[in-house]
VMD Tcl script that draws the C-alpha trace (Angstrom):
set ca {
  {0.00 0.00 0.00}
  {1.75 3.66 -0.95}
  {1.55 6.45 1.23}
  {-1.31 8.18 -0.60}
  {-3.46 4.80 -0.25}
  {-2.65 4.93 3.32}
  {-3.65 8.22 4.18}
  {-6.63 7.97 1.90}
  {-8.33 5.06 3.44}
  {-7.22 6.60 6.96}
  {-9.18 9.90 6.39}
  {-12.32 8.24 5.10}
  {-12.10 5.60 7.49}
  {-13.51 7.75 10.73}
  {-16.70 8.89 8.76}
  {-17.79 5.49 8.18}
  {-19.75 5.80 11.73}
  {-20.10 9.04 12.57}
  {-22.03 7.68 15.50}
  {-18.75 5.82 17.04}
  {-17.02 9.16 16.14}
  {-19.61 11.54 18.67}
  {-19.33 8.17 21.01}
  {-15.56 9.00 21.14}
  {-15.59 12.50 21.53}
  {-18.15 12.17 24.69}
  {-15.52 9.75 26.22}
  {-12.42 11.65 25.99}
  {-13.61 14.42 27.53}
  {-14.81 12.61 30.87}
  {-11.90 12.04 33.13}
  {-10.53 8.31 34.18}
  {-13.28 7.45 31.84}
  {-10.93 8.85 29.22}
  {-9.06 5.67 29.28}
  {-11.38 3.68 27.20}
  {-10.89 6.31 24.82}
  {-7.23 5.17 24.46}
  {-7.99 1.63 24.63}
  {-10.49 2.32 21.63}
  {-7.45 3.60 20.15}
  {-5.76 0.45 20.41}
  {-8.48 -1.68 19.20}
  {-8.75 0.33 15.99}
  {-4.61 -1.04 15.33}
  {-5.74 -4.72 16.34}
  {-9.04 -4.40 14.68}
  {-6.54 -2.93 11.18}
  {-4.35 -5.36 11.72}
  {-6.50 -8.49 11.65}
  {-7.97 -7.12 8.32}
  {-10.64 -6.03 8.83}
  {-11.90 -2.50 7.18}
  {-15.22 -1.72 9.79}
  {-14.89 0.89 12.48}
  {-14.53 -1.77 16.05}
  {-17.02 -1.30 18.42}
  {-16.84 -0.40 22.45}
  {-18.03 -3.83 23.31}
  {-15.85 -4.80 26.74}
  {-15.88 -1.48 28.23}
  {-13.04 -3.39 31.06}
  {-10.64 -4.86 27.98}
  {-10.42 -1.06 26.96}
  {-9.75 0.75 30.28}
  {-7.20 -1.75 30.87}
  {-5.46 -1.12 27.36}
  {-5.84 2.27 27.85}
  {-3.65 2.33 30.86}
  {-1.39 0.44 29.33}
  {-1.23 2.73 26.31}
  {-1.24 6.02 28.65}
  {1.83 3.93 30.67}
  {4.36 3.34 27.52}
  {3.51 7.24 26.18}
  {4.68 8.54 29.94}
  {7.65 5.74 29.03}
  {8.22 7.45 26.02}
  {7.77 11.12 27.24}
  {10.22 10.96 29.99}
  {13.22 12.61 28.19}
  {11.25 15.26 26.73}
  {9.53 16.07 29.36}
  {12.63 16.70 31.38}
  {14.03 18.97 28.95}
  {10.33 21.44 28.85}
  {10.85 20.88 33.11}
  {14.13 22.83 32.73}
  {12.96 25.63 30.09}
  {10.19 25.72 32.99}
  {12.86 25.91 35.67}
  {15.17 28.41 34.01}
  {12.27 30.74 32.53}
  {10.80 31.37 36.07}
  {14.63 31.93 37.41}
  {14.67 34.81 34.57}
  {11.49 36.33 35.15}
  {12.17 36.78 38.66}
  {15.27 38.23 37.77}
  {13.97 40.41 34.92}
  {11.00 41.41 37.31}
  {13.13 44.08 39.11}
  {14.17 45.68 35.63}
  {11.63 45.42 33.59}
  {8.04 45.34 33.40}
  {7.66 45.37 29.72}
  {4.35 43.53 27.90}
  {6.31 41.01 26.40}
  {7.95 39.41 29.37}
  {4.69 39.14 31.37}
  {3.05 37.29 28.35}
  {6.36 34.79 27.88}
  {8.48 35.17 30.84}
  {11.96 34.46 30.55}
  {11.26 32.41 27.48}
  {14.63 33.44 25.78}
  {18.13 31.79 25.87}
  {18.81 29.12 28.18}
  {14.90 28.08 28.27}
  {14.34 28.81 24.64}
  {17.00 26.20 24.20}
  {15.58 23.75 26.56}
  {12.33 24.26 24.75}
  {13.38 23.97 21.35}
  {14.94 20.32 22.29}
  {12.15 19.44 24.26}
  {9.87 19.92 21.30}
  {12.70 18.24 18.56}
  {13.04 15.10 20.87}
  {9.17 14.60 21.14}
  {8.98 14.78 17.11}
  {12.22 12.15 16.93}
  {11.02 10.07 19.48}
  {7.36 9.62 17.92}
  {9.02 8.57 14.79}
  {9.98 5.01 17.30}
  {6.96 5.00 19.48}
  {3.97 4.98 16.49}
  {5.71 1.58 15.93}
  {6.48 0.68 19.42}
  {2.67 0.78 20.06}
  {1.57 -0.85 17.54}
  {4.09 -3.57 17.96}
  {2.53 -3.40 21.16}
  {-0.58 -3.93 20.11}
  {0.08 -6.67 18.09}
  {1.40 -8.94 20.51}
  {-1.90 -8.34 22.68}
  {-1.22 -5.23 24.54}
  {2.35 -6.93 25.79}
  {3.89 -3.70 27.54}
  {7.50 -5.10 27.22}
  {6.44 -5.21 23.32}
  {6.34 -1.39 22.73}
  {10.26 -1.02 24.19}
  {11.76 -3.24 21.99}
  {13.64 -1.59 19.78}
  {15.82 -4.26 17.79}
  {11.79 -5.30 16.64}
  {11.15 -1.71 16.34}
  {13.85 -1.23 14.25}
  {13.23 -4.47 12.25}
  {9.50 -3.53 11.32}
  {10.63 0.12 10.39}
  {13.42 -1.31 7.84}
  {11.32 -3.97 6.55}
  {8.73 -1.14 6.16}
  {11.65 0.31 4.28}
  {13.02 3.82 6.14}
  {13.03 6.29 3.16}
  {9.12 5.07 2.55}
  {8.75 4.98 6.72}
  {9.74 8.64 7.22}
  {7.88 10.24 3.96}
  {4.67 8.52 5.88}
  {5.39 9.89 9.51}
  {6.37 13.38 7.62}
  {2.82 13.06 6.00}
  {0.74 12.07 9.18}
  {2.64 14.60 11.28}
  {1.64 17.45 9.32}
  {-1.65 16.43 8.59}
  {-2.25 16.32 12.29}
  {-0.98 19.61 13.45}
  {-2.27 21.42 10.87}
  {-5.72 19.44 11.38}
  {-5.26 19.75 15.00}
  {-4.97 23.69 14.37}
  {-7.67 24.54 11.95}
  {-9.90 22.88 14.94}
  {-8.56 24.49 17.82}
  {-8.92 27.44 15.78}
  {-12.50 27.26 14.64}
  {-13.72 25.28 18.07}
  {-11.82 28.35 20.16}
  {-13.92 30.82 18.18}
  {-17.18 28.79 17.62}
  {-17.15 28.31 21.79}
  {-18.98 31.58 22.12}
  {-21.81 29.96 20.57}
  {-21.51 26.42 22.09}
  {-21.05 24.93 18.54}
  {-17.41 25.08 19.29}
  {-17.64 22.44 21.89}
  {-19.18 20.27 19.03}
  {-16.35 21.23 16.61}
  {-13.71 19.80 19.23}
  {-15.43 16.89 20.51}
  {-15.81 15.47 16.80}
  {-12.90 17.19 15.21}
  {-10.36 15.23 17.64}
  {-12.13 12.18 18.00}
  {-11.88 11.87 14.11}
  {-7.80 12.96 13.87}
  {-7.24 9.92 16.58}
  {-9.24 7.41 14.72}
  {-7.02 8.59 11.37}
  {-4.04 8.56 13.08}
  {-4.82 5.14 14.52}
  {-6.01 3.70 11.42}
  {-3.49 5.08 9.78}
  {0.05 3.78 11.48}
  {-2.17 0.09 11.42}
  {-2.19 0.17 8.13}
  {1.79 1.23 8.06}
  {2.72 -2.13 10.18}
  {0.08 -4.45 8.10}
  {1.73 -3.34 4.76}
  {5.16 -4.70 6.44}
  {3.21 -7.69 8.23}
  {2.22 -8.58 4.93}
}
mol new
graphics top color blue
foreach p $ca { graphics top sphere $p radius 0.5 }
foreach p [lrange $ca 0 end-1] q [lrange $ca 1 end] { graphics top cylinder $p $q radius 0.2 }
display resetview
């Protein structure tokens, strides 16, 4: 399958039950209940995987909160070290505003406080190693995934590897490139028009669905990466 068949069948793949879509949305939004969201997430994969070309259904409501923590466990995993990295552009650009605070009191530096230098840097990698590191853990979690929600699955990286050259890397990273950009730019068109639309409630709608329907794609979408190399 190329990369335009991929993302093709990916973005019509969501609208084939707009009902499971809304079902989504409602979930996500509803804390610890959330989880099911995520393990819906991972039954979309398995469901891709095994062949089959319906939108899954919630049906074991326990199977998916437990996948979901599992899920929400190996992206903390996989987080770690960029997370560290925003902690100390955190760190250092509270140390500079307090330090700036008894020079200036310009506009700029109460809107992004000490967001310059040191924690600019520590930003800037934060946000690089999170794009990098996504590039390993799409696969990881679907690898995952396919051996039955296996934690120990997602971490290892000589399979990791494997699938991604087997994929073939060139034809690996034009995909992730693809998906990447199709979901921030997706993800910012809704934020957009939800942010504005809130003022007359429709906005809530707008979110609800709009996100729901980028993680279906994006699920559907790296299943159908690892079923091209599963053959």
């Amino acid at each position: 399958m190329s990369i335009n068949e991929n993302i093709t069948d990916s973005l019509q793949y969501p609208i084939k039950d707009w009902k499971k879509i809304i079902t989504l949305g409602i979930i996500l939004i509803i804390p610890i209940v959330n989880f099911i969201g995520l393990g819906y997430y991972s039954r979309i994969i398995k469901s891709t995987l095994t062949g089959l070309d319906e939108v899954p259904d919630f049906e074991g409501i326990e199977e998916l909160f437990v996948d979901g923590i599992k899920i929400f466990i190996i992206c903390i995993i996989y987080s770690i070290i960029p997370l560290i990295f925003y902690a100390f552009s955190v760190i250092f650009a509270r140390s500079e505003t307090v330090t700036s605070a008894t020079t200036t009191s310009s506009i700029f530096s109460s809107y992004l406080p000490g967001l310059t230098g040191i924690p600019l840097v520590f930003l800037m990698l934060a946000v690089i190693l999170t794009l990098i590191i996504s590039i390993f853990a799409y696969i990881g979690l679907a690898n995952m995934i396919y051996h039955d929600n296996e934690i120990g699955a997602a971490l290892r990286y000589t399979e990791i590897l494997d699938i991604i050259a087997t994929i073939g890397l060139r034809n690996y990273i034009l995909w992730w490139i693809v998906l990447t950009l199709i979901i921030i730019f997706a993800g910012f068109i809704i934020s957009i028009v939800g942010g504005i639309l809130l003022y007359f409630i429709l906005g809530i709608l707008v979110l609800l669905l709009g996100y729901s329907y980028l993680i279906i794609f994006q699920a559907r979408s790296i299943a159908l990466i690892i079923a091209f190399r599963r053959g």
